[in-house]
N, CA, C and O of each residue as an XYZ file, in Angstrom:
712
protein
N     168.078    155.485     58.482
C     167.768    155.219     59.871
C     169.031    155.276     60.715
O     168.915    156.065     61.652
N     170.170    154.678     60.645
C     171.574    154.236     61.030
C     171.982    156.033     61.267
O     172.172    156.535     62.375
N     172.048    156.791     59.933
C     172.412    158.333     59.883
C     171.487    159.103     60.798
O     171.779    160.210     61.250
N     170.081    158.309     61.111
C     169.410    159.879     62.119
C     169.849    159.292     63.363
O     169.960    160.151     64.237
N     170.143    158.104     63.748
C     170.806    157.808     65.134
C     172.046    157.953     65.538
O     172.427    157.889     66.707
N     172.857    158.199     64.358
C     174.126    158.730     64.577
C     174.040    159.913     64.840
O     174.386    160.119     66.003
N     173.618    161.165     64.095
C     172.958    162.443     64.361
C     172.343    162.297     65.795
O     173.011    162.731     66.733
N     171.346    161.825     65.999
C     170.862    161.781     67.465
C     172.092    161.636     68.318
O     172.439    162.589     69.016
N     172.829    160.425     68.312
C     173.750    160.529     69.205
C     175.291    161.454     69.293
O     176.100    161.402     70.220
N     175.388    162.264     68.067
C     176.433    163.262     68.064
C     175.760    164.138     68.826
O     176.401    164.653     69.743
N     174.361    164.516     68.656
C     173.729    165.619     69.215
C     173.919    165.423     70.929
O     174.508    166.069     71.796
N     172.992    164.024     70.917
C     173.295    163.843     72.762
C     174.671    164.375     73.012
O     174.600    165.482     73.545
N     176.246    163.856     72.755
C     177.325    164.036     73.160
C     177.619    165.306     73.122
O     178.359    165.883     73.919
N     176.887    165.926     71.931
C     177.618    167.284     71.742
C     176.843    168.446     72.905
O     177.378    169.484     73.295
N     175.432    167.934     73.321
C     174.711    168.589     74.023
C     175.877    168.696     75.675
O     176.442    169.604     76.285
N     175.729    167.007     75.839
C     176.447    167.030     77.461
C     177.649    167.320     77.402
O     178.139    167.460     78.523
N     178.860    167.586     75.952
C     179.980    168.126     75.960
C     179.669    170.084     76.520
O     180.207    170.758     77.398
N     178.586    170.406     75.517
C     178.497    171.944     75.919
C     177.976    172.377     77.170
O     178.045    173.482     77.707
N     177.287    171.002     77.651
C     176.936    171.119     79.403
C     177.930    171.069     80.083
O     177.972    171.731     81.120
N     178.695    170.499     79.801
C     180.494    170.914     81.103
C     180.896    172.086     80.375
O     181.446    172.837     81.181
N     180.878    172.578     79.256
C     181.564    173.622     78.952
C     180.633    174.839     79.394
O     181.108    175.786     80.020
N     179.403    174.779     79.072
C     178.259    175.998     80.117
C     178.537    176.336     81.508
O     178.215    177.381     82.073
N     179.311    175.119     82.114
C     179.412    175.063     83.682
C     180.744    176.006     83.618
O     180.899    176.495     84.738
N     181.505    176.330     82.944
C     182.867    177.108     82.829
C     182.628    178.794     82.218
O     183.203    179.827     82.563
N     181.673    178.597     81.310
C     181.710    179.740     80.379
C     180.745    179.925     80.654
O     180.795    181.120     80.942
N     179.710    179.595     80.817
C     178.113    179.836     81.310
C     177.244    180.437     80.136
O     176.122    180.879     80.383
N     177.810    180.454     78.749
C     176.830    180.903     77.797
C     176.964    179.778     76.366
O     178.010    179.606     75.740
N     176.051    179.313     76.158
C     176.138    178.642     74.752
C     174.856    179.517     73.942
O     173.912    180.190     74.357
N     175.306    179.167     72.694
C     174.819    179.107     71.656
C     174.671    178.221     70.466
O     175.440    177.293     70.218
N     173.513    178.599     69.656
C     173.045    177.822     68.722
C     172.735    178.064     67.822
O     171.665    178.641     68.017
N     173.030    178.024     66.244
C     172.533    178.136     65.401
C     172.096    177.029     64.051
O     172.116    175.802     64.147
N     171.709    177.807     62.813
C     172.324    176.549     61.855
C     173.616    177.150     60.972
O     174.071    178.272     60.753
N     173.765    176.537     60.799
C     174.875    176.587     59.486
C     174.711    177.182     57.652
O     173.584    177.402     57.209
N     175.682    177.334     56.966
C     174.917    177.756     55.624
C     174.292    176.292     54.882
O     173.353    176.191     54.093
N     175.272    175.119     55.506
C     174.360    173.821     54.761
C     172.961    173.350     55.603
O     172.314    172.428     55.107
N     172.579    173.842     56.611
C     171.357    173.541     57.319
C     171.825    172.738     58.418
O     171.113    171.766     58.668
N     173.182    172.955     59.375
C     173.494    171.846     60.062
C     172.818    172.692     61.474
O     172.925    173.918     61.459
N     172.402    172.294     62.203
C     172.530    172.706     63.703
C     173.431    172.951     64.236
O     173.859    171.867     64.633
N     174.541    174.259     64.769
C     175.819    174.285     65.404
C     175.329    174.818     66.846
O     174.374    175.555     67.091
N     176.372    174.161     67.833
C     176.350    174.458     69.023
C     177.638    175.452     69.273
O     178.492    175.119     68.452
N     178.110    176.533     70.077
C     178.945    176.817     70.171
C     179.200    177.881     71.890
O     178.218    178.258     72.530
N     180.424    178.138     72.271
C     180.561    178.939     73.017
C     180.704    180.642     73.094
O     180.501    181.550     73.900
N     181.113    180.478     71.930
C     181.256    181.912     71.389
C     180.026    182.175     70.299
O     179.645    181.324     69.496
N     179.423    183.649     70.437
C     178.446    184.031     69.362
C     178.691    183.895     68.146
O     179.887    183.738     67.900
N     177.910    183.897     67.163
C     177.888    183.810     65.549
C     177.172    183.811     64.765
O     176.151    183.307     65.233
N     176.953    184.206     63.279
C     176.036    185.233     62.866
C     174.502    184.117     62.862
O     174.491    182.892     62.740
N     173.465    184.940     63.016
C     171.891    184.000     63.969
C     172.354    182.927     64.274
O     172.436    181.935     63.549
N     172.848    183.089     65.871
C     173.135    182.534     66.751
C     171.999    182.948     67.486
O     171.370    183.992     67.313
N     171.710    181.785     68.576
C     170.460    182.036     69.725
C     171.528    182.110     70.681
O     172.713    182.184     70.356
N     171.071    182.087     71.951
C     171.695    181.854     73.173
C     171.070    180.701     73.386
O     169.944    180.428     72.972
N     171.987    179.794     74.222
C     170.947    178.301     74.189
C     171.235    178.160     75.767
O     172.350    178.510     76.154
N     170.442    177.744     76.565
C     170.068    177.179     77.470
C     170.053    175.412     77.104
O     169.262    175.025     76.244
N     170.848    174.533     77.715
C     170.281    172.844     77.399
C     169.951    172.242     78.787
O     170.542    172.335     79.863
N     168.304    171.301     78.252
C     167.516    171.393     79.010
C     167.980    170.187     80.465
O     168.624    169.173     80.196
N     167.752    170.350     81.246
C     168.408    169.693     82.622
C     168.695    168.260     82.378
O     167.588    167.881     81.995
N     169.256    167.503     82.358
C     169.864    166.069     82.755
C     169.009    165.234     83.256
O     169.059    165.246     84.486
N     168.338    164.600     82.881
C     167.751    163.667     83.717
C     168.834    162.780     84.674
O     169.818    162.440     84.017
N     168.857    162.393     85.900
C     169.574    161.173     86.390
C     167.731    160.442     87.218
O     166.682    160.873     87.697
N     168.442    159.101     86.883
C     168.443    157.622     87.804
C     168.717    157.027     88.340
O     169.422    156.187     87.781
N     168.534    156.848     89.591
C     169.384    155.657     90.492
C     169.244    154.153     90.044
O     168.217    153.477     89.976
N     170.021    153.946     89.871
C     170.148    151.920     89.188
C     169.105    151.194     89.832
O     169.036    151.186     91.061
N     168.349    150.629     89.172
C     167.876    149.554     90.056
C     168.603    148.647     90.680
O     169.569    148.058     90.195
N     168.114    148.500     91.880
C     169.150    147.575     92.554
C     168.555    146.058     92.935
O     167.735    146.055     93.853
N     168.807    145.060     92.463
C     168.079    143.810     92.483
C     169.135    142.632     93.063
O     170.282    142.197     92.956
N     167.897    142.461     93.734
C     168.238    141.492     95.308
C     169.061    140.183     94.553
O     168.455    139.516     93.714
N     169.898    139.996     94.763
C     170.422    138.273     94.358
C     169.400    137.400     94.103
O     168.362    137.440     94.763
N     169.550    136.741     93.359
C     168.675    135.283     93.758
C     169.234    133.804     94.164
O     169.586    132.836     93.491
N     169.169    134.033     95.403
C     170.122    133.059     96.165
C     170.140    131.374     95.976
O     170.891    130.444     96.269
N     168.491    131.627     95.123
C     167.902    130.083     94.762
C     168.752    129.627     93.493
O     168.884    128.465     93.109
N     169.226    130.609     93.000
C     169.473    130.132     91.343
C     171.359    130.081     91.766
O     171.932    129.302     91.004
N     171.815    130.400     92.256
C     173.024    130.860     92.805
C     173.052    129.377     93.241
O     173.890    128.811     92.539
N     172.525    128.580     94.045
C     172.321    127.481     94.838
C     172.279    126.312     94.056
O     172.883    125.267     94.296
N     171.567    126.535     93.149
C     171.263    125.218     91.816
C     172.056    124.931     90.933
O     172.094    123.914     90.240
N     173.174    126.448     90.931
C     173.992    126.712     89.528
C     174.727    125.347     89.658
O     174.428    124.936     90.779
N     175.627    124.358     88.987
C     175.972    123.499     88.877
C     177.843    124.293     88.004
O     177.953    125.249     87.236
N     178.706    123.582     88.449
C     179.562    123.772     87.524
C     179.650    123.321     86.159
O     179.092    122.264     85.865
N     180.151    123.848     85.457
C     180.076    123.243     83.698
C     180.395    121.690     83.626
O     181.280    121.292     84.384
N     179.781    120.788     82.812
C     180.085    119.374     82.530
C     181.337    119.423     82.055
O     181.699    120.246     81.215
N     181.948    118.696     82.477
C     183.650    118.354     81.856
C     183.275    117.445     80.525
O     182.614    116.408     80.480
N     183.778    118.019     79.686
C     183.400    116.967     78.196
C     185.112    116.953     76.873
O     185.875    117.701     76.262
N     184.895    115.929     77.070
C     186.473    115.166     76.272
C     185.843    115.653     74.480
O     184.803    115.313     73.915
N     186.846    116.447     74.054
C     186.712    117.122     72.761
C     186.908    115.849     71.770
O     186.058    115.508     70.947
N     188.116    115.218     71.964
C     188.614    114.368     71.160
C     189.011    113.626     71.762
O     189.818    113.899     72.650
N     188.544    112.231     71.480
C     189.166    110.490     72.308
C     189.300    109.801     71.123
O     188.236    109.583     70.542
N     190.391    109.364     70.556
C     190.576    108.270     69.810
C     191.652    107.717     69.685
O     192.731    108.267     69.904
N     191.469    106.330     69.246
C     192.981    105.355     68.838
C     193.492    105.936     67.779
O     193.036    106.166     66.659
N     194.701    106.182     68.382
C     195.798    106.859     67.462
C     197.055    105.979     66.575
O     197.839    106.378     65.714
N     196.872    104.710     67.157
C     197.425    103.833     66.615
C     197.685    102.887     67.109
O     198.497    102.991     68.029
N     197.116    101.389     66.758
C     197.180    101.233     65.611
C     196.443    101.629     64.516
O     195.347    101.619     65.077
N     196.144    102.042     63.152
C     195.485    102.650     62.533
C     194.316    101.658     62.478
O     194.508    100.580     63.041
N     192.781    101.923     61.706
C     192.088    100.695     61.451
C     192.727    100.188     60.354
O     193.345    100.699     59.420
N     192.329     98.632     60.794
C     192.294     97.834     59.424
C     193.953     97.511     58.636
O     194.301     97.193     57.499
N     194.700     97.803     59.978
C     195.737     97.988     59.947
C     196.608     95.929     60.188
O     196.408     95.188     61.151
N     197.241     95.709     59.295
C     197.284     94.209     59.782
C     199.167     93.846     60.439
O     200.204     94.412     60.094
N     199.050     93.181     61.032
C     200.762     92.571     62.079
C     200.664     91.387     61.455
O     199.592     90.836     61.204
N     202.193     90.785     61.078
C     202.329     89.657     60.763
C     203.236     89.080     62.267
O     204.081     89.889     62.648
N     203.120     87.830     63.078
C     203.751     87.201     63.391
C     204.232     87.870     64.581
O     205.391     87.781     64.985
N     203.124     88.682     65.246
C     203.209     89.114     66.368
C     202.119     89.181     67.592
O     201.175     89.962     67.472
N     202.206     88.594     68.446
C     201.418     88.478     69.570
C     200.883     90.073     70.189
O     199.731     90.507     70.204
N     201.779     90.546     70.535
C     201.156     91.729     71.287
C     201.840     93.212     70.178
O     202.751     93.331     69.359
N     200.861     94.043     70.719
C     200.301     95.467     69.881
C     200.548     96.259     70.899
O     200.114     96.066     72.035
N     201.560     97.595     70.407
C     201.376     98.792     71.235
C     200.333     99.374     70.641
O     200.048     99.220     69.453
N     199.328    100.509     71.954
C     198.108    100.927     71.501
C     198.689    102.895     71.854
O     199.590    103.289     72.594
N     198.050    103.434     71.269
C     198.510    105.379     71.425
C     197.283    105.426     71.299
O     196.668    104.730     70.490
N     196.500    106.664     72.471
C     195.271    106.999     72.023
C     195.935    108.799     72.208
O     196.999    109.336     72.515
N     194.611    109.195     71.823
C     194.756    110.669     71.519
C     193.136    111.184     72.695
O     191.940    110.895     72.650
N     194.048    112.094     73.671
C     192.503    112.253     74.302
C     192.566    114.184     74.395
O     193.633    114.770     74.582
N     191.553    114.739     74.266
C     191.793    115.970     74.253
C     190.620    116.866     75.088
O     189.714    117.335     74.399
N     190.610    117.035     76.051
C     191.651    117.476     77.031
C     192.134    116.335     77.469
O     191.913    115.219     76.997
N     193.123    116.745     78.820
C     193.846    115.434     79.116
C     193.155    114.843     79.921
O     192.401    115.614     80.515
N     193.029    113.368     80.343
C     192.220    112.865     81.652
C     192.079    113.189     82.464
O     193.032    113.513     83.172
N     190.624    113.324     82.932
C     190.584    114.258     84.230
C     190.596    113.235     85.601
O     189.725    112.559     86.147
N     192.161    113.503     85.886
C     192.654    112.835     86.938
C     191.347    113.135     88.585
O     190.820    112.426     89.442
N     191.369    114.233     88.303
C     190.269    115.378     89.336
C     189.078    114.494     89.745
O     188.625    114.253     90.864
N     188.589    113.958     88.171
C     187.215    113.447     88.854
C     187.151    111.693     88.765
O     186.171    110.949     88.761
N     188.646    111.384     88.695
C     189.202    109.916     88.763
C     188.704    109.117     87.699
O     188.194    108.005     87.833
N     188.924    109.913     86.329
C     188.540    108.859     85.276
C     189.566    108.103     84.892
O     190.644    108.687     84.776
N     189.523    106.837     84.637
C     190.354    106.473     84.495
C     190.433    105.630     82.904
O     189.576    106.066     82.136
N     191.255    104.583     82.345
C     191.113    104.426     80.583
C     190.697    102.850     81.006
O     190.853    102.390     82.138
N     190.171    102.164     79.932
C     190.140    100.940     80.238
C     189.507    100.737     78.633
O     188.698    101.446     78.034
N     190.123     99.635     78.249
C     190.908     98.902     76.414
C     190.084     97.505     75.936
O     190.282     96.292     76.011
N     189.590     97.931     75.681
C     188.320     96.111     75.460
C     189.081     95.738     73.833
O     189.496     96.545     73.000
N     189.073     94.449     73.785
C     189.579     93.719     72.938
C     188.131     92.587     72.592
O     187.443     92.075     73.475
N     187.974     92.435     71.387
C     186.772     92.287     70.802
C     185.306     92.209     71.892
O     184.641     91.199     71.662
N     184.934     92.794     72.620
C     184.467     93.590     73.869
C     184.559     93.213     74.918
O     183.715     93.498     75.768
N     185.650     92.433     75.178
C     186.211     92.259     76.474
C     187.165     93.043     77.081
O     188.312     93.175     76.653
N     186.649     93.649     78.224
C     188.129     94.048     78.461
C     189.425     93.652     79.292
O     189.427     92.823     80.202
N     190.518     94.362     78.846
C     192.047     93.462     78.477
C     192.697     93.921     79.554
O     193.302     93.291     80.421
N     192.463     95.461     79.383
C     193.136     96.617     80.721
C     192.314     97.646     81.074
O     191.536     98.346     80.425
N     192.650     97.607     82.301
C     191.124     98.397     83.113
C     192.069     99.471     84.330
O     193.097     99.287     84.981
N     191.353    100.317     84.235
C     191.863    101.441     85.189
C     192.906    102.022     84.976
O     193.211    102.459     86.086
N     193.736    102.349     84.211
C     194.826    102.791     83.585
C     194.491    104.239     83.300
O     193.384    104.689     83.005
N     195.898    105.046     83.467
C     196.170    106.370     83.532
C     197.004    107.128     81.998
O     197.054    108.171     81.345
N     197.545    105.740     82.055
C     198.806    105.942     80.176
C     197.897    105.799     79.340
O     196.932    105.041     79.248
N     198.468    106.924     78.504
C     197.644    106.681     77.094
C     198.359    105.593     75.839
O     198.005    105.523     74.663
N     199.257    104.950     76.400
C     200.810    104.645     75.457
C     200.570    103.280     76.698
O     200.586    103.429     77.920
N     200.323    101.775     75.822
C     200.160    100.743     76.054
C     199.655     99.241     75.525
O     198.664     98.930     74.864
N     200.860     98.347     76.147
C     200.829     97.181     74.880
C     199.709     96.398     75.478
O     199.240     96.400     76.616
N     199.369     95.640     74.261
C     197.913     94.563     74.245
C     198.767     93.790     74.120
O     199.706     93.887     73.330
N     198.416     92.291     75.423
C     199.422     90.985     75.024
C     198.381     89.754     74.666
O     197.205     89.630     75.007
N     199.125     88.975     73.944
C     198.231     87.902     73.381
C     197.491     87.749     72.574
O     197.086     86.599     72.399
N     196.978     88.850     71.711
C     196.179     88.893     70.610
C     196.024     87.637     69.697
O     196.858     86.993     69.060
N     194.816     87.519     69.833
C     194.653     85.864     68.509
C     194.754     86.196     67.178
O     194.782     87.363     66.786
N     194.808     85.244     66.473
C     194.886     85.259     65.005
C     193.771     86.245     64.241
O     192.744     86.062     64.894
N     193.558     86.924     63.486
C     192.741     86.811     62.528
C     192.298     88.612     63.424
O     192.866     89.311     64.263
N     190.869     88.719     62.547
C     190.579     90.286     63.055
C     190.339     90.562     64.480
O     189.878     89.536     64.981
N     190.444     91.445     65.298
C     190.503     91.855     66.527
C     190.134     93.304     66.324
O     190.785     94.052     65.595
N     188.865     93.734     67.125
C     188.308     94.525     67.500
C     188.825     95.421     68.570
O     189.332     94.696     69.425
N     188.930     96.768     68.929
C     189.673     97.211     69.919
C     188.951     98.513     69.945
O     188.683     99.100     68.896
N     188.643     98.960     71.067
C     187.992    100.379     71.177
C     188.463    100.166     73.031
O     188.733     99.154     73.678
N     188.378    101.856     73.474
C     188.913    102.159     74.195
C     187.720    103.175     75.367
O     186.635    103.598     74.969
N     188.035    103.303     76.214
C     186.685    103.695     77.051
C     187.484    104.862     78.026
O     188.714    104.886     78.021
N     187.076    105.362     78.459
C     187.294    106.383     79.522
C     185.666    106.077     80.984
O     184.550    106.255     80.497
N     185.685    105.857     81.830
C     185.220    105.596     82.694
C     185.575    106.138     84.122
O     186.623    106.013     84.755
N     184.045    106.969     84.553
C     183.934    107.283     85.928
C     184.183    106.558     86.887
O     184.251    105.359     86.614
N     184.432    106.997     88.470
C     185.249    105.943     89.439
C     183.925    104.786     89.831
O     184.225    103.732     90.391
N     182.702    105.045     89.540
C     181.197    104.211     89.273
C     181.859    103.040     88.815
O     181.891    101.987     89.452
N     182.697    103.340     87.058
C     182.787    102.215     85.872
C     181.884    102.858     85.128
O     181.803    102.472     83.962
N     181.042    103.901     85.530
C     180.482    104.332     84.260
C     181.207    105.213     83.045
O     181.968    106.176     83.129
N     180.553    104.349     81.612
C     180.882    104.753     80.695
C     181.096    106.309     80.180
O     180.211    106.747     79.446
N     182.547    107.448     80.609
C     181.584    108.560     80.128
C     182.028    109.136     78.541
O     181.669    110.198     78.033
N     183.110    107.862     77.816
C     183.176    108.568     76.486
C     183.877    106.908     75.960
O     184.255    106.040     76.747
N     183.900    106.814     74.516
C     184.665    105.672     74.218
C     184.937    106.410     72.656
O     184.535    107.485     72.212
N     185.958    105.136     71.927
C     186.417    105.644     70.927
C     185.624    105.048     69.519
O     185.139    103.917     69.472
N     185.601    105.696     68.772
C     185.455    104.452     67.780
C     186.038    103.361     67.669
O     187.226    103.663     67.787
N     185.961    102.129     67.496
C     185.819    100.556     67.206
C     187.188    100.743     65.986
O     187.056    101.357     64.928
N     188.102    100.255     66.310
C     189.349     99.975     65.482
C     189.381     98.715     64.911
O     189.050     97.785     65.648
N     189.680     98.481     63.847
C     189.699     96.606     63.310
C     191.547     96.873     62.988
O     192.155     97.777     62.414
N     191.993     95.597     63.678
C     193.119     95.141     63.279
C     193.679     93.513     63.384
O     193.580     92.850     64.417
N     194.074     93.185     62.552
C     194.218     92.048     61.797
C     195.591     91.383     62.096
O     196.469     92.052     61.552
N     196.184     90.138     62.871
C     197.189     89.571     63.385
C     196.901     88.092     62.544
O     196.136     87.145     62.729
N     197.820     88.390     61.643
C     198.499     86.932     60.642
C     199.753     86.020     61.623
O     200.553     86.563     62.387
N     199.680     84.944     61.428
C     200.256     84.425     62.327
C     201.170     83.058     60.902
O     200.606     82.454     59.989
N     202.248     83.039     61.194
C     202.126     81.867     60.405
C     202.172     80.313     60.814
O     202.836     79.815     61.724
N     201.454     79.783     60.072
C     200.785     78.635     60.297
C     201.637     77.509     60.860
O     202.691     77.306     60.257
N     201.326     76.633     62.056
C     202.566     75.751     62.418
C     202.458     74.493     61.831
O     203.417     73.722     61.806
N     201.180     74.176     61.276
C     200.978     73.040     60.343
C     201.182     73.086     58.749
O     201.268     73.988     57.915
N     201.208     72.052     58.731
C     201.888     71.815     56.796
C     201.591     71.003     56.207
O     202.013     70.888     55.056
């Protein structure tokens, strides 16, 4: 199937190649070959026809009106964050004898300043820091024992439009009683 449409389409090309060359030389010919091929040519050769190839069809393009309705509705693409996550501290990750935690998130693309999202850091789901632009920022005061931390990205609403997974990290403190 693939081989008679290739054939078909050598033939088309070879037809409208010998149609600019008819327009110069004004005589083609045609025969077959000793393996049974169909040859086209400009010059005669042994049972050769004279070939005439048959007129060109043309078409004018259809030409179709806009559609001004759909043009109107189109919406630009949703902006969507590939990758948001806490980059460190790792989970499950534990501090001895320290109050506050630097936090690194990883956001990919970068915040879209454009449509005023801004970061905001909940600490066991409260949140700690709100409206923030840095991705690179310390948590102060952290209590003893496990602490929950996930991170939000939020429209200038406060609506939620991406958060991270839920980080567990663990602040040992040592004990002031004895």
């Amino acid at each position: 199937m693939m081989s008679g449409m290739r054939n078909i389409l050598r033939t088309g090309f070879l037809i409208a190649t010998l149609v600019s060359i008819n327009i110069v030389s004004a005589e083609l010919y045609k025969g077959v070959d000793a393996q049974g091929n169909v040859v086209y040519s400009d010059k005669p050769f042994d049972a050769a026809e004279k070939f005439i190839p048959p007129p060109l069809s043309v078409m004018d393009a259809v030409k179709a009106k806009p559609d001004e309705a759909k043009a109107v509705e189109e919406k630009p693409a949703e902006f969507k964050y590939i990758n948001f996550d806490i980059a460190s501290p790792k989970n499950n990750q534990t501090f001895q004898n320290v109050f506050d935690v630097m936090v690194s998130l990883k956001i990919r693309p970068e915040l879209n300043i454009a449509e005023n999202h801004r970061i905001w850091m909940l600490v066991n789901g409260k949140p700690v820091i709100k409206n923030i632009q840095n991705t690179s920022f310390k948590i102060k005061g952290l209590e003893r024992g496990a602490n929950e931390l996930q991170a939000q990205i939020r429209d200038e609403n406060g609506k939620v439009v991406v958060r991270t997974r839920t980080t567990v990290i663990f602040v040992h403190q040592a004990s002031v009683y004895r």
